[in-house]
C-alpha positions as CSV (number, residue, x, y, z in Angstrom):
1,X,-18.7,5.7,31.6
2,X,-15.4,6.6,29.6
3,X,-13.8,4.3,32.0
4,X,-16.0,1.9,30.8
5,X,-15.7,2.4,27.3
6,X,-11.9,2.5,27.3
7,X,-11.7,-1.0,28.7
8,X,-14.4,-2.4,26.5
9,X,-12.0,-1.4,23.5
10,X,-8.9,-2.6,25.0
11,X,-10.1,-5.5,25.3
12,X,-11.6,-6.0,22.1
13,X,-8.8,-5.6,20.5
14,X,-7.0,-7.9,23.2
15,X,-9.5,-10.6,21.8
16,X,-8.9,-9.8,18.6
17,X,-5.2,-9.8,18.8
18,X,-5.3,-13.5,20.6
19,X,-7.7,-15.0,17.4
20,X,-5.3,-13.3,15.0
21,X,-2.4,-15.2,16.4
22,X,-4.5,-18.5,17.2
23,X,-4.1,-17.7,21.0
24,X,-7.5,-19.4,23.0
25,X,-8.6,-18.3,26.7
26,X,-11.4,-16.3,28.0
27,X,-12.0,-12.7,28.2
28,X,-11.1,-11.7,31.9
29,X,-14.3,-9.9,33.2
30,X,-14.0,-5.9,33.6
31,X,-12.3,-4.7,36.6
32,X,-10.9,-8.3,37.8
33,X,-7.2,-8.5,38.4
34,X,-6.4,-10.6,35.4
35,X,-8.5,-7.7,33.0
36,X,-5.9,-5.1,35.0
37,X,-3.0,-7.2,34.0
38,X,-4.0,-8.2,30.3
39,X,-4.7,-4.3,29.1
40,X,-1.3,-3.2,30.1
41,X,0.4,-5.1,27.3
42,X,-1.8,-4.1,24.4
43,X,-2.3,-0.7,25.8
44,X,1.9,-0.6,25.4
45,X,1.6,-1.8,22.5
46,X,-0.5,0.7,20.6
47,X,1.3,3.6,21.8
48,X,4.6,1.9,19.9
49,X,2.7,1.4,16.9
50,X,1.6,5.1,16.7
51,X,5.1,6.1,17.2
52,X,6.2,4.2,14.3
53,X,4.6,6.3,11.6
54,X,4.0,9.9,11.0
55,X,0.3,9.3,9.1
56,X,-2.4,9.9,11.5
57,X,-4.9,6.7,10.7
58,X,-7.6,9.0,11.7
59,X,-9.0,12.8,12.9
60,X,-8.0,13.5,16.5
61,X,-11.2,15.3,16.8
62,X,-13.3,11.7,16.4
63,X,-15.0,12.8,13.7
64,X,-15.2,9.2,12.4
65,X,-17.3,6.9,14.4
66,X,-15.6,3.4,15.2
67,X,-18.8,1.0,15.6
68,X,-18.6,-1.3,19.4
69,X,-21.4,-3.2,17.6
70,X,-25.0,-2.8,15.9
71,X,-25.8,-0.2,18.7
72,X,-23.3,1.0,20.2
73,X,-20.6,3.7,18.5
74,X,-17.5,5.7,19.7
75,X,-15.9,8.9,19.2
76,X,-12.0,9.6,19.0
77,X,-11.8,12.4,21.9
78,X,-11.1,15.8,20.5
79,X,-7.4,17.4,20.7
80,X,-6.9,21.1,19.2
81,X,-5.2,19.3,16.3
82,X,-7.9,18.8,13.4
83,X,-6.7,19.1,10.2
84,X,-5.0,16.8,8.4
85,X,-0.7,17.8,8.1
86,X,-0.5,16.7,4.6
87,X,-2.2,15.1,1.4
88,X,-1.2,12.0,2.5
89,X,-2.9,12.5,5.8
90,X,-5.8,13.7,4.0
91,X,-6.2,10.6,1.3
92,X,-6.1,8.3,4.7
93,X,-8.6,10.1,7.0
94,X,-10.8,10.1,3.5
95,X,-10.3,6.5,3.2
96,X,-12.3,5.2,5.9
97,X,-15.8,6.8,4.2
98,X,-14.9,5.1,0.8
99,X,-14.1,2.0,2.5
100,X,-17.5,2.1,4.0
101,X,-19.3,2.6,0.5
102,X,-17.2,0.1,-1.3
103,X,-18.4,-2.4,2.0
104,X,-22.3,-1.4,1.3
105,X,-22.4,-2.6,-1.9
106,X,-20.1,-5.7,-1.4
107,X,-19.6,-7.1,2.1
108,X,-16.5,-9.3,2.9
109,X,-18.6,-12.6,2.1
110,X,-19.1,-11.5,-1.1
111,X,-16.0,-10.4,-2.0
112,X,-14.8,-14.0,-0.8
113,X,-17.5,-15.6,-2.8
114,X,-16.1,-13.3,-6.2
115,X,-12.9,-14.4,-5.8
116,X,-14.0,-18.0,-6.4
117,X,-14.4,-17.0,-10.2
118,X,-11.4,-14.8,-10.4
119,X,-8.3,-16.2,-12.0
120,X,-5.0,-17.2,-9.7
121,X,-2.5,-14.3,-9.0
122,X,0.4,-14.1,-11.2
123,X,3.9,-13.9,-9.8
124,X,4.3,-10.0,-9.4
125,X,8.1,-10.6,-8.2
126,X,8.8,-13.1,-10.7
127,X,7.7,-11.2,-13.5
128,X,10.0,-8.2,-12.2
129,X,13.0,-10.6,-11.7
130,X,12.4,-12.6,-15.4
131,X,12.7,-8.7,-17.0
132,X,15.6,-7.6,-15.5
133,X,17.6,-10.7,-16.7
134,X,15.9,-10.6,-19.7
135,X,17.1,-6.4,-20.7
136,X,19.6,-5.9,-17.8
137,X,17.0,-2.5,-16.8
138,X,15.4,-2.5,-13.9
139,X,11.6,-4.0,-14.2
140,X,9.5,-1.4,-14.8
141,X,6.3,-0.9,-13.3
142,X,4.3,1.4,-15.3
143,X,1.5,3.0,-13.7
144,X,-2.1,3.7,-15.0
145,X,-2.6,6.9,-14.0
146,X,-5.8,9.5,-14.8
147,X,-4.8,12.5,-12.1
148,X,-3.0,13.1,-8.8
149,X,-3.6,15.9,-6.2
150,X,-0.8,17.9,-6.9
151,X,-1.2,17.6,-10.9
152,X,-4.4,17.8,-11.4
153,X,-5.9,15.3,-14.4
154,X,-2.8,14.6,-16.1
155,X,-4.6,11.8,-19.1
156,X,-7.8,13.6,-20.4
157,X,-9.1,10.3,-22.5
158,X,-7.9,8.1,-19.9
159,X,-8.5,4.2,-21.4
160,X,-6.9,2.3,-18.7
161,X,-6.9,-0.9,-21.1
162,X,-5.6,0.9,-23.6
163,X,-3.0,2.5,-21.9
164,X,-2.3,-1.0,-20.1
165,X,-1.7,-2.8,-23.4
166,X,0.2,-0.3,-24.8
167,X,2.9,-0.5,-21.5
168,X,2.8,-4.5,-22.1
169,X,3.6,-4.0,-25.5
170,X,6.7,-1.4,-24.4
171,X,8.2,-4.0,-22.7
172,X,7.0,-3.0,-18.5
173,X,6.7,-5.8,-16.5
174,X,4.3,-5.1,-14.3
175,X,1.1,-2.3,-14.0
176,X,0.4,-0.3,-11.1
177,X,-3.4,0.4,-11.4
178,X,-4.9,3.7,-9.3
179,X,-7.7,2.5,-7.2
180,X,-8.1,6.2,-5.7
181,X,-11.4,7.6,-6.2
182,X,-11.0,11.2,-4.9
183,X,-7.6,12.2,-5.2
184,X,-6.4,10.2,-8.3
185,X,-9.5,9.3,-10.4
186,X,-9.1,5.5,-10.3
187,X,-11.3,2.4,-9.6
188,X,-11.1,-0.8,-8.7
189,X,-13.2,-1.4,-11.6
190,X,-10.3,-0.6,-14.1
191,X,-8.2,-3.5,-12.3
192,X,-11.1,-6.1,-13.8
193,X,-11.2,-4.3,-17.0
194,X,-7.5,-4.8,-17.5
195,X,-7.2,-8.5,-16.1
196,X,-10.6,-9.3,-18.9
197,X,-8.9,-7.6,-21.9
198,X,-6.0,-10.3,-21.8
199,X,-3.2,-7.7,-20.2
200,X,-0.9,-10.6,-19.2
201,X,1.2,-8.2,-16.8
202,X,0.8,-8.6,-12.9
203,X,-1.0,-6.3,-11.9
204,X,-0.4,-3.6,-8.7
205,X,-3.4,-2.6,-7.1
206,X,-2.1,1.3,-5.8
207,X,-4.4,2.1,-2.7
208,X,-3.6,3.4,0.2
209,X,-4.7,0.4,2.4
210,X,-5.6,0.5,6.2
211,X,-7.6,-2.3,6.4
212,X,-7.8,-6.0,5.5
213,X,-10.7,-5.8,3.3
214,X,-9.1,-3.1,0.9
215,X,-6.6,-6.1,0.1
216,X,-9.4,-8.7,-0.6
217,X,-11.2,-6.2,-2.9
218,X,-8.0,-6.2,-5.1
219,X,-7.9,-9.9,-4.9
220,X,-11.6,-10.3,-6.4
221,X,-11.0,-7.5,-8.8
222,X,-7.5,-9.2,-10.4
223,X,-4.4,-8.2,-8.5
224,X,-1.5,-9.7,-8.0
225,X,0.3,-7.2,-5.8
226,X,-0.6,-4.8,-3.0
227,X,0.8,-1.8,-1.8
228,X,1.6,-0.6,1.7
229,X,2.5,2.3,2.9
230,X,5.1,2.4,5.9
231,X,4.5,5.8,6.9
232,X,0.5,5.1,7.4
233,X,1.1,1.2,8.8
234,X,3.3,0.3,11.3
235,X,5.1,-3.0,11.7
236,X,2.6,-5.2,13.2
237,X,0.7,-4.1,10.3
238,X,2.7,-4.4,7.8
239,X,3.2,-7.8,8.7
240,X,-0.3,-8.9,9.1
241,X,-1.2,-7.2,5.5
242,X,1.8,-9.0,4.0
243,X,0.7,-12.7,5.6
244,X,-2.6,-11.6,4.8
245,X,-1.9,-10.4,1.0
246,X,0.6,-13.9,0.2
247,X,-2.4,-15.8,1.5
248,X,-4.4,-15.1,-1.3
249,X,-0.7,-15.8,-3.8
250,X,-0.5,-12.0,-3.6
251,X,3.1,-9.9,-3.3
252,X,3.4,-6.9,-1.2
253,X,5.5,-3.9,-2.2
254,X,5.8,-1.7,1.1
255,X,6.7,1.7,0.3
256,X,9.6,3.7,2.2
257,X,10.1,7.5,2.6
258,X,13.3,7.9,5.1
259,X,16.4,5.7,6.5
260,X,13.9,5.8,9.8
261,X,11.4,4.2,7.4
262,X,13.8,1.7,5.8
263,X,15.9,0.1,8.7
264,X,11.8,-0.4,10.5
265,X,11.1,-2.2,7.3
266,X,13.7,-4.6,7.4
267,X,12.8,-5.6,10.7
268,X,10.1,-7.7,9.2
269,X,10.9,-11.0,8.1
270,X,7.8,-11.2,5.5
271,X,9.1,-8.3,3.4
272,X,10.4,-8.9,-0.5
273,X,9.5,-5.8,-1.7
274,X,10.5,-2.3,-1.2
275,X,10.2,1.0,-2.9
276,X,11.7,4.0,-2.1
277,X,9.2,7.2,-3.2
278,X,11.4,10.5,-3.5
279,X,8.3,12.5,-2.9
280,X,8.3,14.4,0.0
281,X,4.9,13.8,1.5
282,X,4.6,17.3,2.8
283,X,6.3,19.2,0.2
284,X,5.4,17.0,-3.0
285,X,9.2,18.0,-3.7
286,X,10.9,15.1,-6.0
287,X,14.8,14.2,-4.8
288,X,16.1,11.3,-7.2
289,X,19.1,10.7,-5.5
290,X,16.6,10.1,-2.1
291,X,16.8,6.5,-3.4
292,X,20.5,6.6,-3.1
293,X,21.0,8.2,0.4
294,X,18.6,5.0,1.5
295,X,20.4,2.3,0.1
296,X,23.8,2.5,1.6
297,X,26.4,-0.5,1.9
298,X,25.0,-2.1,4.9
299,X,21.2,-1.8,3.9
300,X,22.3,-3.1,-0.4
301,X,24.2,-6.1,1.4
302,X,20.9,-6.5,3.7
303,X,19.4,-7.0,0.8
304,X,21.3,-8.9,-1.4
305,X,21.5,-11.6,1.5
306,X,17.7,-12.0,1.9
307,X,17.2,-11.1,-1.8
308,X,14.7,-8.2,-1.4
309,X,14.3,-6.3,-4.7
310,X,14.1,-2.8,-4.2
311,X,12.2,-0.6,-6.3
312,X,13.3,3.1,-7.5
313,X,9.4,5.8,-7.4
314,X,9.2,9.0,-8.2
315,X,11.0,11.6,-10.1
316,X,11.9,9.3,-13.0
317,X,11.4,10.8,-16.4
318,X,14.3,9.7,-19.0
319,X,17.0,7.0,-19.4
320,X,19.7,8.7,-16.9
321,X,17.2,9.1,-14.5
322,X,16.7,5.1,-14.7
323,X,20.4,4.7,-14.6
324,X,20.5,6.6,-11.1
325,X,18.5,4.8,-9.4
326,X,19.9,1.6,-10.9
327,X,23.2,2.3,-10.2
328,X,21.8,2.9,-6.7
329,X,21.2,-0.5,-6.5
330,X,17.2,-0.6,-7.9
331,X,16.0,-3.6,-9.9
332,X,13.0,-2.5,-10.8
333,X,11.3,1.4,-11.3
334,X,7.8,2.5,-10.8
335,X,6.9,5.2,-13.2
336,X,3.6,6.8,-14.3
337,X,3.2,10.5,-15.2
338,X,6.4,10.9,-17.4
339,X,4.5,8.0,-19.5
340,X,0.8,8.1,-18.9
341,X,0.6,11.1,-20.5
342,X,2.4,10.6,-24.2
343,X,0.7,10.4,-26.7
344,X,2.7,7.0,-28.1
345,X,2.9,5.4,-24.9
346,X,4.1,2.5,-25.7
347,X,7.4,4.2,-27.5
348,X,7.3,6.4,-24.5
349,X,8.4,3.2,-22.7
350,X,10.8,1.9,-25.4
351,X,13.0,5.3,-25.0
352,X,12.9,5.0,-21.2
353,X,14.1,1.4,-20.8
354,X,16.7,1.9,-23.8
């Protein structure tokens, strides 16, 4: 029976793989010699993939049920390993449940059918690249932010509009919305109540995204930009989320952690995007100058030549902090706490881009 199963799965995702890609044939029958030959391949495959990232997608102990179909449902087998490593780990395993309850009240179809009435995506990269010619600063992405896990609630009368206009009126050029229920307090409700109040910034929809649908729900809900997290997705991922995200006229910001993480990146061809976060993910410790061991010559002329704008997160609280990660070689900043939580927000951003 758990040969069974195994092979079922494999190739499921064999299948799925070949419509992804536009590739037609048959499913072999289980146990034939072609159904032998076709698992090895994708069998490979996923084993690479995991190797790539250092987020679990789910508990070891199969605690999350993966559905074969209205009946049928499978369990991850257990391994002594249960708990999740870090927060990061955590938000992800958490994910798939609000996934689930964001799906129950609006089904892909529906989300398709929303998007029919929601406006076009703005240009989230051509809004960072017009500000940084415009100020000679890096384009700042300022972050509506309520709470985070290791801060706590960090805005008490958090008014994601009015914080959104008053960044616009600062001079960002771009906001990063939390759409983290749990952990950070956000909604993908507060994306549509920015868009509707006339916020004419791009907006970022911040999830932690580990499957397609998360990316249409930003769609129907306003965004213009994604993000993806390269220690939670690896390449083929990334790739398929970017294609996925630019066929709906959205950008893709993929986030980096490491050198490991950066040179993977650059492997993909779809990429125009990439921040560097100077968290650690297990520590929560901020290093600024993370963003400067990352970008060395070889990776800055990389991305000169395919004209990737790289984008400086974390640890960035006053004007010399900007200059750091500018002089690193960052066009454009993502920043949130250190502004979120003035109470003149919009002067908050004036003194950091001066």
């Amino acid at each position: 029976l758990t040969l069974t199963l195994t092979l079922t799965l494999t190739l499921t995702t064999t299948t799925t793989t070949m419509k992804r890609f536009g590739v037609r044939g048959r499913t072999p029958k289980i146990g034939s010699a072609r159904a032998r030959r076709s698992t090895r391949p994708v069998m490979a495959q996923s084993a690479q993939s995991s190797s790539e990232v250092t987020i679990r997608r789910y508990p070891p102990a199969g605690k999350d049920k993966q559905s074969c179909g209205r009946l049928l449902e499978f369990e991850v087998p257990g391994e002594e390993d249960e708990k999740p490593r870090n927060i990061l780990e955590e938000i992800v395993w958490f994910k798939n449940e609000e996934i689930a309850r964001h799906r129950e009240k609006m089904d892909l179809v529906s989300l398709k059918r929303k998007m029919n009435f929601t406006p076009p995506a703005r240009d989230f990269i051509g809004a960072i690249k017009a500000k940084y010619e415009e100020t000679g600063k890096p384009g700042l992405i300022a972050e509506a932010k309520r709470a985070s896990p290791s801060k706590g609630i960090i805005k008490e009368d958090f008014d994601p509009v009015d914080i959104a206009l008053e960044y616009e009126a600062g001079g960002a050029a771009c906001i990063s919305v939390l759409t983290d229920e749990k952990y950070f307090k956000g909604s993908f409700d507060n994306l549509e109540l920015i868009r509707s109040a006339g916020v004419s910034c791009p907006l970022l929809c911040k999830e932690f995204i580990i499957e397609a649908y998360q990316i249409f729900h930003a769609r129907a809900k306003g965004a213009d930009a994604i993000l993806l997290i390269a220690a939670v997705l690896p390449n083929s991922d990334l790739s398929y989320f970017i294609k996925a995200a630019k066929s709906l006229g959205m950008a893709a910001l993929v986030e980096v952690h490491s050198v490991v993480e950066m040179q993977r990146v650059l492997q993909l061809e779809e990429v125009e995007l990439i921040g560097i976060n100077n968290r650690d993910l297990e520590t929560f410790k901020v290093d600024l100058y993370n963003t400067k061991e990352l970008l060395d010559e070889a990776t800055l002329k990389q991305l000169e030549e395919r004209d990737i704008i790289c984008v400086g997160e974390s640890g960035i609280f006053t004007p010399e902090d900007v200059k750091v990660v500018q002089d690193a070689g960052c066009k454009a900043i993502l920043v949130g706490e250190s502004l979120v939580k003035e109470d003149d927000i919009e002067g908050a951003v004036e003194q950091l881009l001066s």
